[in-house]
N, C-alpha and C positions, 0 to 999 in steps of 0.2 A: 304630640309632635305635629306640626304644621308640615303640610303638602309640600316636597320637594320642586326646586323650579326647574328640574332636568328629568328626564324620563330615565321609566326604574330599569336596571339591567336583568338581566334572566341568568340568575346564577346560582340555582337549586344548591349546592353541595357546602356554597360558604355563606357566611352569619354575616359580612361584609364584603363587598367588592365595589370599587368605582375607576373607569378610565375617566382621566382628566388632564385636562391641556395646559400647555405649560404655562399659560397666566394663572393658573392653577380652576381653573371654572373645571366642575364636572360633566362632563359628557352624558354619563349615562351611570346608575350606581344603585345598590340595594342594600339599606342598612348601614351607609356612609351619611352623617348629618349635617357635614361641615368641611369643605376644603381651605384655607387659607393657603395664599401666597407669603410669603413672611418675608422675603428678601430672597435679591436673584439665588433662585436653585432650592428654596427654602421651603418648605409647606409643611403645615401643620392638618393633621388627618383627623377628626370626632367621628367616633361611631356610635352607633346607639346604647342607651343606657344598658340594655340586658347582654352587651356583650363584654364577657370580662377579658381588658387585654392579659390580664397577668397570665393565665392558661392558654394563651393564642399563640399561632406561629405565623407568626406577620410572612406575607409575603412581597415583594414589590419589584416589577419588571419596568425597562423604559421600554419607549415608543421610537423607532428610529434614531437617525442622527442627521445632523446637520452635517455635518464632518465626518467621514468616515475614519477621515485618517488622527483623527484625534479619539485618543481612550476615551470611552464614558464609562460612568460608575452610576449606582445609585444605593444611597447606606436609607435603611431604618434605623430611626432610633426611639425603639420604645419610652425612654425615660424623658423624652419630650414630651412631660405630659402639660407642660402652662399650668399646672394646680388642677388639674382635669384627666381623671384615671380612665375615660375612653378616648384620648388622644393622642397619637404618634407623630411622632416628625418623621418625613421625606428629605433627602436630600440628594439632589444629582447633579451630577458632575461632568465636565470635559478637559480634560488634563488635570490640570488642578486646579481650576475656575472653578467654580459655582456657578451653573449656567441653569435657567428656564429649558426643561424636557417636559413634553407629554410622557405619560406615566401610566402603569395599572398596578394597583393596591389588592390584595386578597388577603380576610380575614377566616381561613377553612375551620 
């Protein structure tokens, strides 16, 4: 595995964690290989080969809001795998848009 271009986060207890900004770039992350943007509100997550999602309990929080006054959401969907069994899709929301949110992913 080649050198990440984001410096690694300090996150002893999980196999995976990455915050990352809503054009989907990662900030900071340990054990995340791959963020993509897929389409507004959209991203697709790769983690490292030795970690199995199937026995994982994904977890994923947003970063603020633009809007207060507008709901956000944000759904995992494990079965967004692309043909690739360490990848999850993101998705987050405001009302019912698909909106670009910064995010934080944990794989405990």
């Amino acid at each position: 595995m080649s050198t990440p271009s984001y410096p690694l986060a300090n996150a002893p207890y999980a196999q995976a964690a990455a915050l990352v900004n809503g054009d989907g770039t990662v900030v900071r992350a340990q054990g995340v290989v791959e963020v993509r943007r897929i389409a507004d509100g959209s991203y697709s997550v790769q983690v490292s080969k030795d970690i199995d999602l199937d026995k994982a309990v994904l977890m994923a929080s947003l970063i603020g809001r633009a809007d207060a006054s507008v709901p956000a959401q944000i759904y995992i969907n494990p079965q967004e795998t692309s043909g690739d069994p360490h990848t999850f899709g993101v998705t987050t929301y405001a009302g019912a848009a698909r909106v670009d949110s910064p995010f934080t992913v944990i794989v405990p």
